[in-house]
VMD Tcl script that builds the backbone (N, CA, C; Angstrom):
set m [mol new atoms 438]
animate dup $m
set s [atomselect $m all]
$s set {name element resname resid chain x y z} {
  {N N UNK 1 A 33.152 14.985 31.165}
  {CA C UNK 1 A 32.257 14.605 30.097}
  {C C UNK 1 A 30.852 15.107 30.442}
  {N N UNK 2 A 29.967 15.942 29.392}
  {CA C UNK 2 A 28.618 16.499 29.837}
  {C C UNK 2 A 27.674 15.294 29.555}
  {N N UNK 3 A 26.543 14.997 29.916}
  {CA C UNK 3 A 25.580 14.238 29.288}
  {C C UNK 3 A 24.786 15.125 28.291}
  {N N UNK 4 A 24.511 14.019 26.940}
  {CA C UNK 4 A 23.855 14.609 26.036}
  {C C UNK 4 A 22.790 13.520 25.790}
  {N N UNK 5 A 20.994 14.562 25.791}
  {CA C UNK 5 A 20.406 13.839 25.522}
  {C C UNK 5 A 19.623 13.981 24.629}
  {N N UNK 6 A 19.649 12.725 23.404}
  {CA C UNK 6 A 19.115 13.318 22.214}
  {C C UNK 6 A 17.586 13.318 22.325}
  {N N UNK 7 A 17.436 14.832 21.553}
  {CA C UNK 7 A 15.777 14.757 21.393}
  {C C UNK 7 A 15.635 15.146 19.604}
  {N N UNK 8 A 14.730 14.258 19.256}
  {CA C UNK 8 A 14.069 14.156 17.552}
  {C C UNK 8 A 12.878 13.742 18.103}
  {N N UNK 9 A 12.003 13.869 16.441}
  {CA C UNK 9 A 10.613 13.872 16.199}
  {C C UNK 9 A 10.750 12.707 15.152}
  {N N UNK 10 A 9.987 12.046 15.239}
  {CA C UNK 10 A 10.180 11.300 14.071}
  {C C UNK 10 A 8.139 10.353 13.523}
  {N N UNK 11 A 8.314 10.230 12.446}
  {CA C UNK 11 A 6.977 9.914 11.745}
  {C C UNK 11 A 7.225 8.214 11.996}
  {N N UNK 12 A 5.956 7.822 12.828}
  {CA C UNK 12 A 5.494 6.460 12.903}
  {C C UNK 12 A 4.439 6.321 12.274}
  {N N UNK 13 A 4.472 5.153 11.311}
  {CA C UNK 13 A 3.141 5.087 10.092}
  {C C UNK 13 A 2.903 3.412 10.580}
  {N N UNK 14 A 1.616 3.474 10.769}
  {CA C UNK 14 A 0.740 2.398 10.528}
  {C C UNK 14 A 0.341 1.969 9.517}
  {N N UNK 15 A 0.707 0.682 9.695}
  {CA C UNK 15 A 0.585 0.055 7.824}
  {C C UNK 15 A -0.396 -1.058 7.836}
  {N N UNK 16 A -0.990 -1.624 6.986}
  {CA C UNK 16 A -1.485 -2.871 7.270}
  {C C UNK 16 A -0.337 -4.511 6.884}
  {N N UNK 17 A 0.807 -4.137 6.579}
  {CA C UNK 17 A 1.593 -4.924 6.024}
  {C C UNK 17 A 2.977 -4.474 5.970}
  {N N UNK 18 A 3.772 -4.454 7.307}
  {CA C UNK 18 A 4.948 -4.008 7.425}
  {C C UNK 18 A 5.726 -4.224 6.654}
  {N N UNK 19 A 5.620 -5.356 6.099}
  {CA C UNK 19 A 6.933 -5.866 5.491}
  {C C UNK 19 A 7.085 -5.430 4.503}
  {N N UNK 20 A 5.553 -5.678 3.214}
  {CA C UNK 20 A 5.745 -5.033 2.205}
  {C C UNK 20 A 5.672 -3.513 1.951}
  {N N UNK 21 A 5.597 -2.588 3.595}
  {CA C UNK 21 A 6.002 -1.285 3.601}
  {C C UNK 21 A 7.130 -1.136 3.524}
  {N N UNK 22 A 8.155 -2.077 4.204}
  {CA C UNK 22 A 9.712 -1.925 4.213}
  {C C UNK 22 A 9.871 -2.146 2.792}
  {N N UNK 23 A 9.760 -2.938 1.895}
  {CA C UNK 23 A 10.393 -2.895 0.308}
  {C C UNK 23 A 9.533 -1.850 -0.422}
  {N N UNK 24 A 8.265 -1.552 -0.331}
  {CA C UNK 24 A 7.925 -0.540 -1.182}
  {C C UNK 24 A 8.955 0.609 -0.745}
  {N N UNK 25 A 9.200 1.290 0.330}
  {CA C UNK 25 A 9.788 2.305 0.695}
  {C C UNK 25 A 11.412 2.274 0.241}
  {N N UNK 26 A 11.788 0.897 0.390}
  {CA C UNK 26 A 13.271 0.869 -0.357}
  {C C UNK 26 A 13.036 1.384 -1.464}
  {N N UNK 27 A 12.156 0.689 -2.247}
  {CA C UNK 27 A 12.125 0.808 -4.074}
  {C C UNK 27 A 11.611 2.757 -4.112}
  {N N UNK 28 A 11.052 3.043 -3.652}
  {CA C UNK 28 A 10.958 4.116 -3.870}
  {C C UNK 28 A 11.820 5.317 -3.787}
  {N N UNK 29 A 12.105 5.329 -2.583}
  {CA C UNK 29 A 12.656 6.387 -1.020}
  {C C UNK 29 A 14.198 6.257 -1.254}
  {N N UNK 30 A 14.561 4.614 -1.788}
  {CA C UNK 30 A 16.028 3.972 -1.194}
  {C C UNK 30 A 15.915 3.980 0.147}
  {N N UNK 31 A 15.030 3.315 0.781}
  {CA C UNK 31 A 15.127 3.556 2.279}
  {C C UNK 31 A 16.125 2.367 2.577}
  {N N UNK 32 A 16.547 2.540 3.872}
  {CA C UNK 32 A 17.824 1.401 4.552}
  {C C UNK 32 A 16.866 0.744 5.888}
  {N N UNK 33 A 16.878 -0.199 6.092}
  {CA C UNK 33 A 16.055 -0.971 7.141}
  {C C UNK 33 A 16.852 -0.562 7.853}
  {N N UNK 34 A 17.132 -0.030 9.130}
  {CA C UNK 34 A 17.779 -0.027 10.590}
  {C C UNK 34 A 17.600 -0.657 11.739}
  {N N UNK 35 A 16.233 -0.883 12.164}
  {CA C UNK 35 A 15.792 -1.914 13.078}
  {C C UNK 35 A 14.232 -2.783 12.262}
  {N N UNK 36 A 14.110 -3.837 12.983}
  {CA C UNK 36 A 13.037 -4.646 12.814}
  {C C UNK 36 A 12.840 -5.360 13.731}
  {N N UNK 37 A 11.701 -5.599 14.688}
  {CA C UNK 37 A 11.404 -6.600 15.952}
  {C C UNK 37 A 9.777 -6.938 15.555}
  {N N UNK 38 A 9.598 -8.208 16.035}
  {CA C UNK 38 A 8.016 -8.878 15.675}
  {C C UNK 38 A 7.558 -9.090 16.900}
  {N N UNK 39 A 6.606 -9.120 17.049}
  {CA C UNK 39 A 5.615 -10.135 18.314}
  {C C UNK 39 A 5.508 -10.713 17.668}
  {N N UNK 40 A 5.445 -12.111 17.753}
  {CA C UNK 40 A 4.850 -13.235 16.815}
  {C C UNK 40 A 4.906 -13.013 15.442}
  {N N UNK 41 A 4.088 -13.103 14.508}
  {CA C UNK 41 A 4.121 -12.494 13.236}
  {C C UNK 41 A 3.549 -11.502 12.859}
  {N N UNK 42 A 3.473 -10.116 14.078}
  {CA C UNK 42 A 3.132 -9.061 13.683}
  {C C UNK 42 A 4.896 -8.067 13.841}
  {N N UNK 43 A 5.173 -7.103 12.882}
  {CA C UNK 43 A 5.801 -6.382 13.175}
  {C C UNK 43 A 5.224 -4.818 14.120}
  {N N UNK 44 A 6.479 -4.646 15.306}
  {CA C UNK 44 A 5.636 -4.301 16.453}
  {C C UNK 44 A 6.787 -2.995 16.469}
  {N N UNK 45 A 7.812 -3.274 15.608}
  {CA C UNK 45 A 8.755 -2.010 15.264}
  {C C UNK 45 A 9.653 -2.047 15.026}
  {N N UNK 46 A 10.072 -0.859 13.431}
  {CA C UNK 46 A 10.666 -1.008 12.640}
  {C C UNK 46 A 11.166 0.511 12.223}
  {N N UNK 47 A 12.639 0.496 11.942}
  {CA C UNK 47 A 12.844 2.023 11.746}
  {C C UNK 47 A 13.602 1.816 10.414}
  {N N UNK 48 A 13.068 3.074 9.419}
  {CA C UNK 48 A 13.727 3.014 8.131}
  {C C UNK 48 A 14.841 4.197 8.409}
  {N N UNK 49 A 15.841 3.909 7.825}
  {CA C UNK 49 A 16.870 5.426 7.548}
  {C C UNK 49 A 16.602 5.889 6.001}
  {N N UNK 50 A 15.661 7.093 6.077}
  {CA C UNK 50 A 15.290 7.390 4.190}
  {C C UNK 50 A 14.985 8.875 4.066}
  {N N UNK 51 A 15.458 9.662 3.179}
  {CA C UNK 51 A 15.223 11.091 2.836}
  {C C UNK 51 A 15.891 11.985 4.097}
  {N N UNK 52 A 17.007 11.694 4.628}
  {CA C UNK 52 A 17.565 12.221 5.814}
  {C C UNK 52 A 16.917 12.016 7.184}
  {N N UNK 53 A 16.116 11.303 7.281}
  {CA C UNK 53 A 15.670 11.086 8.505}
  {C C UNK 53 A 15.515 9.765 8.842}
  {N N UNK 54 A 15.197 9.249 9.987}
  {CA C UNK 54 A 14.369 7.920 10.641}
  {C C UNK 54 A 13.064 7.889 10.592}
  {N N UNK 55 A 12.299 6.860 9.865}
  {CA C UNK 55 A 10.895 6.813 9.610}
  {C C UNK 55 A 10.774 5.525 10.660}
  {N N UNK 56 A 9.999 5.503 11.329}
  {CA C UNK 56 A 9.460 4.406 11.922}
  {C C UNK 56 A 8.111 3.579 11.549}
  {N N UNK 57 A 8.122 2.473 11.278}
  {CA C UNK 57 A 6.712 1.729 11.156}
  {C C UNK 57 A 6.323 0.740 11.641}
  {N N UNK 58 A 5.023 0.138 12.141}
  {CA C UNK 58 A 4.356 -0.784 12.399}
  {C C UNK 58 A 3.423 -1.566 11.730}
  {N N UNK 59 A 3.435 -2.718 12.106}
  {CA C UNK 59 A 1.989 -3.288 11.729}
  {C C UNK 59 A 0.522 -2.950 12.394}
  {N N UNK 60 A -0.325 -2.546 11.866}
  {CA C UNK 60 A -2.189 -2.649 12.302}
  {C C UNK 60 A -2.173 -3.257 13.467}
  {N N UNK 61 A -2.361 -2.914 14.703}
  {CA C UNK 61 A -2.970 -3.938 15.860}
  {C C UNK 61 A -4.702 -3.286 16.138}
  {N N UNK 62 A -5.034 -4.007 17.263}
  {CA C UNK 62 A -6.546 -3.252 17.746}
  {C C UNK 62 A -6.659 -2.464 18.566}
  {N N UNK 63 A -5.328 -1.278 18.759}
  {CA C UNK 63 A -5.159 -0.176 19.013}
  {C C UNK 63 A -4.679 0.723 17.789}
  {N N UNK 64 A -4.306 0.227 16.820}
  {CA C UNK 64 A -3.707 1.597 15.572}
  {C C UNK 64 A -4.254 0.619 14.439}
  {N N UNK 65 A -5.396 1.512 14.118}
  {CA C UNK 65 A -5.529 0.886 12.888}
  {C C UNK 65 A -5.343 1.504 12.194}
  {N N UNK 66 A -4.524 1.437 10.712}
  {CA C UNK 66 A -3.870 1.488 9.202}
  {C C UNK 66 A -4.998 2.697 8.625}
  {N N UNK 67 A -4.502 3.497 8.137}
  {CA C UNK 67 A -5.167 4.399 7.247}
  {C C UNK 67 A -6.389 4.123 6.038}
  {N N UNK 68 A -5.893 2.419 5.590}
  {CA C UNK 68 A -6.812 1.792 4.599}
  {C C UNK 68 A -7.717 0.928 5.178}
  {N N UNK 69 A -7.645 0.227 6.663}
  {CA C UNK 69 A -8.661 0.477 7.506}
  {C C UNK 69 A -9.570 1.198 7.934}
  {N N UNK 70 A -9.186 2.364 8.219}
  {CA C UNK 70 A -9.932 3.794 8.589}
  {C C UNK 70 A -10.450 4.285 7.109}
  {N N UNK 71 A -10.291 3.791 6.208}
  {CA C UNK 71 A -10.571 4.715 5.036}
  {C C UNK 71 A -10.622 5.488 4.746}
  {N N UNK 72 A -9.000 6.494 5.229}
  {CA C UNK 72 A -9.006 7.785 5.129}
  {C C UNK 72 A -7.532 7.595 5.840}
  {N N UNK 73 A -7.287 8.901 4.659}
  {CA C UNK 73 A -5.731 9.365 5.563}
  {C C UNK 73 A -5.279 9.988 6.153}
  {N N UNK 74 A -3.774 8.836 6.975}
  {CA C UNK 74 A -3.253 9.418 7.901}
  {C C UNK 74 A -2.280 10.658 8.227}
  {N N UNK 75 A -1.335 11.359 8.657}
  {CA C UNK 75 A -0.702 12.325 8.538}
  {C C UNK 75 A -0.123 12.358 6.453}
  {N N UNK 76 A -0.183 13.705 6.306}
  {CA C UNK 76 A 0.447 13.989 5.211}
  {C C UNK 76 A 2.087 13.751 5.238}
  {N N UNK 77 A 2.746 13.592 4.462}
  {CA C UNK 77 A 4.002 13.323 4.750}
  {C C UNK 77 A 4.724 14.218 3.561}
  {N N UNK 78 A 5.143 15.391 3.840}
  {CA C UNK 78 A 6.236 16.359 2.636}
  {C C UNK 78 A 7.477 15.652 2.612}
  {N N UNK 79 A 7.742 15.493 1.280}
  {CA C UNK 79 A 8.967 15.354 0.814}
  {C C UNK 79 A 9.554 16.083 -0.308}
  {N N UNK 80 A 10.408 16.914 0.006}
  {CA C UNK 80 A 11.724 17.622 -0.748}
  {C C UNK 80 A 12.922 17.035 -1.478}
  {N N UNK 81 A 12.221 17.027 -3.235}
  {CA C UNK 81 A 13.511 16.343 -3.760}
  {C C UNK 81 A 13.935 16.751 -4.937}
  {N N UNK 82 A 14.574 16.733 -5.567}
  {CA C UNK 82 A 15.354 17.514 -6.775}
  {C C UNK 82 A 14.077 17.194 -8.038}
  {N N UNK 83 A 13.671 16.111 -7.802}
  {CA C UNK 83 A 13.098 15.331 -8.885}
  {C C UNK 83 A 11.615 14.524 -8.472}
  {N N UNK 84 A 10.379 14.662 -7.954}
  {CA C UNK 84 A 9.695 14.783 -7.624}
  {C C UNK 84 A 8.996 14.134 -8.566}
  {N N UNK 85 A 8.792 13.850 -10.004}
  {CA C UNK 85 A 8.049 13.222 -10.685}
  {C C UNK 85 A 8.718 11.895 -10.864}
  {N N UNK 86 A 10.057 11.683 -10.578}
  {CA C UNK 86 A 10.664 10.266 -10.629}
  {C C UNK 86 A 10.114 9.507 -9.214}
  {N N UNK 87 A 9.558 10.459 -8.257}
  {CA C UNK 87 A 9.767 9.605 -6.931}
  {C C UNK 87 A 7.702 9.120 -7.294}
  {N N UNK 88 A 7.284 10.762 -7.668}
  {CA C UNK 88 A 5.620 10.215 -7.948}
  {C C UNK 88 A 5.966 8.467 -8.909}
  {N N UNK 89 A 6.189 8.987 -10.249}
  {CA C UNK 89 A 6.542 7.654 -10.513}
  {C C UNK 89 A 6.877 6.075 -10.169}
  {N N UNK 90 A 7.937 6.588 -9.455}
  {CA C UNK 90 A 8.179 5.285 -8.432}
  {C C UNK 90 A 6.975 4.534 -7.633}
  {N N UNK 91 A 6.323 5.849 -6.990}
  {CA C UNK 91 A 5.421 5.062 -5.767}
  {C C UNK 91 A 4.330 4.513 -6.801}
  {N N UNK 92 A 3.886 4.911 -8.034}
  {CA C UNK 92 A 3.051 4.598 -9.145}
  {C C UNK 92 A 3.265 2.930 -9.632}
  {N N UNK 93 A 4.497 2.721 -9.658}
  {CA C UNK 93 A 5.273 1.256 -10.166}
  {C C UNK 93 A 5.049 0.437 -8.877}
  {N N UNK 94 A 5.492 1.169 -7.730}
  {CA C UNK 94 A 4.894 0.403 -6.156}
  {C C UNK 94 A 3.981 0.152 -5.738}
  {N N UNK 95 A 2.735 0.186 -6.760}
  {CA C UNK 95 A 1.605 0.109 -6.474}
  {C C UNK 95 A 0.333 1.404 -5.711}
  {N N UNK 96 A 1.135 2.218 -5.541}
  {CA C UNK 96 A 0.372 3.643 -5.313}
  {C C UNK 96 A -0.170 4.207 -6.144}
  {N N UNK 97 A -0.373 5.107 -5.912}
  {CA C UNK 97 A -1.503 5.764 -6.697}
  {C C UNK 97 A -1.253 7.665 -6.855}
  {N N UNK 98 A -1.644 8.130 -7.812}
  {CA C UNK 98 A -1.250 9.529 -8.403}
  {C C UNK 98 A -2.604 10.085 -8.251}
  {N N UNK 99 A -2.468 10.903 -6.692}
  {CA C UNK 99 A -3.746 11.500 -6.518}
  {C C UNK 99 A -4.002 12.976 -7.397}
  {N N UNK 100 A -2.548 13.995 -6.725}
  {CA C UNK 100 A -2.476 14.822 -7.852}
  {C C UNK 100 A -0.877 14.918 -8.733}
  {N N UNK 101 A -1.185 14.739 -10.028}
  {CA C UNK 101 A -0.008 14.932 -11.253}
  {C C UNK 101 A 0.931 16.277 -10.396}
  {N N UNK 102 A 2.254 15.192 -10.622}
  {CA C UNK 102 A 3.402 16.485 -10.228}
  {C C UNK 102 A 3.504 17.629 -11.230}
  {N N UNK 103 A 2.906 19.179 -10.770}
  {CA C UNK 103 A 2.880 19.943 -11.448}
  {C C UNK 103 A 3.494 21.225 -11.206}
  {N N UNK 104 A 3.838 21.902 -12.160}
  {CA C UNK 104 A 4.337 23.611 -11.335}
  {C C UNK 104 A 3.395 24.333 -10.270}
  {N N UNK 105 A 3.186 24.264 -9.298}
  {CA C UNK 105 A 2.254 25.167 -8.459}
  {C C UNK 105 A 2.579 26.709 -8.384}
  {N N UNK 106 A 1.307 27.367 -8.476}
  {CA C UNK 106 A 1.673 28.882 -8.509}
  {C C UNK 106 A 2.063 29.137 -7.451}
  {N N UNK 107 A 2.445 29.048 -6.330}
  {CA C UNK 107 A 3.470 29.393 -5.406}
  {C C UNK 107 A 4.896 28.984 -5.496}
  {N N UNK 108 A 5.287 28.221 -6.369}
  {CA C UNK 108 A 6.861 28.190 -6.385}
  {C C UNK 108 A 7.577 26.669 -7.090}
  {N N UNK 109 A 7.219 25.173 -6.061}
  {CA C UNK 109 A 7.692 24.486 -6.432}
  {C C UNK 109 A 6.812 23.359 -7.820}
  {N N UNK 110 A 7.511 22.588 -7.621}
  {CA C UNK 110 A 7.207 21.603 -8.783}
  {C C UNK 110 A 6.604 20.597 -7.549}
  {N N UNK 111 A 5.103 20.079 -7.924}
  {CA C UNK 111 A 4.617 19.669 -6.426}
  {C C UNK 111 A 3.069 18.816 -6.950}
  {N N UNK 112 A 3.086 17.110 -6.458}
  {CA C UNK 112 A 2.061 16.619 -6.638}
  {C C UNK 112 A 1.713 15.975 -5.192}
  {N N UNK 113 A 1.042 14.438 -5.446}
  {CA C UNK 113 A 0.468 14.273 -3.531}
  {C C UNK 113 A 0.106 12.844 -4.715}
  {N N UNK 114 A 0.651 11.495 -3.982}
  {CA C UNK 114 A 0.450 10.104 -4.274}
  {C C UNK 114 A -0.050 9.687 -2.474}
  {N N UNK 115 A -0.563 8.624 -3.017}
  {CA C UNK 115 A -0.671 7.671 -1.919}
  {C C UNK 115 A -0.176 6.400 -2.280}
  {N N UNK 116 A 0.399 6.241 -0.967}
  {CA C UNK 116 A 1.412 4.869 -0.946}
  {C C UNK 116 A 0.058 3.388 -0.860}
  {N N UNK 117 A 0.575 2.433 -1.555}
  {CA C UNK 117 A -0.550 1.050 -1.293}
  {C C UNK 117 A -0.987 1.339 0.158}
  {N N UNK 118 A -0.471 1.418 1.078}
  {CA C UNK 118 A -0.827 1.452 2.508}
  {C C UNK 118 A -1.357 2.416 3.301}
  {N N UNK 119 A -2.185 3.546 2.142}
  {CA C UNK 119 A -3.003 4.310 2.324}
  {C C UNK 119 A -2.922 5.731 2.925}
  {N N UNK 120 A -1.102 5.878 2.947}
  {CA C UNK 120 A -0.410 7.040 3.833}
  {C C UNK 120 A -0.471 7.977 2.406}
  {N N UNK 121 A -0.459 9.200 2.460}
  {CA C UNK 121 A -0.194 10.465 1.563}
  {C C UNK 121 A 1.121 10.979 1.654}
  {N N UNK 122 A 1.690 11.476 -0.119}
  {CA C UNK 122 A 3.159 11.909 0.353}
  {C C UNK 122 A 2.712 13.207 -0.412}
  {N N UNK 123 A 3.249 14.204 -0.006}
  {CA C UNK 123 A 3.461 15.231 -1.222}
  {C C UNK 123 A 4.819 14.898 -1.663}
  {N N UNK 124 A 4.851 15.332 -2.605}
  {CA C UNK 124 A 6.408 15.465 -3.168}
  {C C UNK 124 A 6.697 16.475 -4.358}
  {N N UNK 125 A 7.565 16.910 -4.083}
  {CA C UNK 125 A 8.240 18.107 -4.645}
  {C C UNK 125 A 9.318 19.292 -4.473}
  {N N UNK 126 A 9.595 19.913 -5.140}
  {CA C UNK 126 A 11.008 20.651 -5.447}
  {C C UNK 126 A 10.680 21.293 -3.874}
  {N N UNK 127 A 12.243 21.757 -3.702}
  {CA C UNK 127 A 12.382 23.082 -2.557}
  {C C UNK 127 A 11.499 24.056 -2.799}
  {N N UNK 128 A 10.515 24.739 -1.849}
  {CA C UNK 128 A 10.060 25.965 -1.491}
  {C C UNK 128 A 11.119 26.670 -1.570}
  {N N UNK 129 A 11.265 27.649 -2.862}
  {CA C UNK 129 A 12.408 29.169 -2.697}
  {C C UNK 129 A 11.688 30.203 -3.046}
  {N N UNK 130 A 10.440 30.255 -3.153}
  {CA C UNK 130 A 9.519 31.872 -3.453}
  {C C UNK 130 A 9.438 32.406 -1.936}
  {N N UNK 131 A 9.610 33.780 -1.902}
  {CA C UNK 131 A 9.493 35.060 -1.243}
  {C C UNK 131 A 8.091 34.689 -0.572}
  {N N UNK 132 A 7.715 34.706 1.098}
  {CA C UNK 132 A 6.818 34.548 1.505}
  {C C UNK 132 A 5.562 35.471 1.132}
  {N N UNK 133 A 5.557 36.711 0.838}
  {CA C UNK 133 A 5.101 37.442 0.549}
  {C C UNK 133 A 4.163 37.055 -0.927}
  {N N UNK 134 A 5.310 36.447 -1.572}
  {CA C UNK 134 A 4.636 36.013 -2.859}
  {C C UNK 134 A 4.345 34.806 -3.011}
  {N N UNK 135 A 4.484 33.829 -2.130}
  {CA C UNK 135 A 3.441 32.785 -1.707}
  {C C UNK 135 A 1.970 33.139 -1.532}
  {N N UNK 136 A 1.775 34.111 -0.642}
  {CA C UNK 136 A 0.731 34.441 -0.117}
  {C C UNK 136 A -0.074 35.116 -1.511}
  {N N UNK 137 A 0.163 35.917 -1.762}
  {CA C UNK 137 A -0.246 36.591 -3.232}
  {C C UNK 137 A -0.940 35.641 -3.791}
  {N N UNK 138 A 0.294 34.706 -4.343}
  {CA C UNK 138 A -0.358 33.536 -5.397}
  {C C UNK 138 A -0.874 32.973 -5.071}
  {N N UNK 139 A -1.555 32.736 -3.147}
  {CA C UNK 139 A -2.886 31.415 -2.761}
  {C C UNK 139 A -3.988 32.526 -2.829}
  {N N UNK 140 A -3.761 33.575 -2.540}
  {CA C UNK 140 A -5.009 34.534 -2.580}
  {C C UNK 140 A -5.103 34.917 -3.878}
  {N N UNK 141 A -4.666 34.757 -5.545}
  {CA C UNK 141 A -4.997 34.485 -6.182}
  {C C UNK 141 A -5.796 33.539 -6.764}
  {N N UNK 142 A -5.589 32.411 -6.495}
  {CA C UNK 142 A -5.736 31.363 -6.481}
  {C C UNK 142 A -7.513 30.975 -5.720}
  {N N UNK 143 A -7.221 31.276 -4.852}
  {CA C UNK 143 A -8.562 31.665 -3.455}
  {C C UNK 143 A -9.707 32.167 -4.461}
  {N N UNK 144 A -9.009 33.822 -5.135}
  {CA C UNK 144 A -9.951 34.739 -5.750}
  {C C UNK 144 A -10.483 33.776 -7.270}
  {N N UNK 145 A -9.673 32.445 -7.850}
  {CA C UNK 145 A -10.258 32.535 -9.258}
  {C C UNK 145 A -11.071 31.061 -8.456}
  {N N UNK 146 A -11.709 30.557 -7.670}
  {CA C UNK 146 A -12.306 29.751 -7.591}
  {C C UNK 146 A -13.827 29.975 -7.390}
}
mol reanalyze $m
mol bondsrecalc $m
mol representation Tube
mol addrep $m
């Protein structure tokens, strides 16, 4: 028998309110709770199974403070989905917010950017399938009409 040892990357988000990160993210994502552990009545870690991966989250301590603490956000978070204005939508009904309208972007996909109540950024939108070449074109278009 060989030993195998797994290595992944995975996104830990600081929230100010774990819990109601775990149901917004169901209602949205369909996320599946997988683990949950508290210190006292802070959640100290929590892993979602959602969009093919493991998301991990915490509660705010006085080492990680929350993005809506900091007043400003934390990592961007891409998401790839068939349907991209149902999920903007969703996080809209969850109390988020529609920074930019899911729209056709001249590089390829169907593509907007919400923020979740808890102050994290998602993009969301269709698969990237344009020709790199013509990605580039259309931001240096883009570049040139501003």
């Amino acid at each position: 028998m060989t030993h195998h040892e797994e290595t992944a990357l995975h996104a830990k988000l600081v929230v100010h309110d774990a819990d109601a990160a775990i149901g917004c993210y169901q209602a949205v994502f369909g996320a599946e709770l997988e683990q949950r552990y508290t210190a006292g009545d802070q959640v100290v870690f929590a892993e979602l199974r959602m969009l093919g991966t493991a998301v991990q989250l915490k509660d705010e301590d006085e080492h990680d403070p929350s993005p809506r603490t900091l007043g400003r956000p934390g990592v961007l978070l891409d998401v790839v989905t068939d349907d991209p204005d149902a999920v903007a939508a969703r996080m809209e009904q969850a109390g988020g917010e529609v920074l930019f309208p899911v729209t056709q972007q001249p590089y390829g996909p169907r593509q907007g950017r919400v923020r979740d109540p808890f102050g994290h950024e998602w993009l969301v939108g269709t698969p990237l399938t344009t020709p790199p070449e013509q990605i580039q074109a259309a931001l240096d278009r883009y570049v040139e009409g501003q």
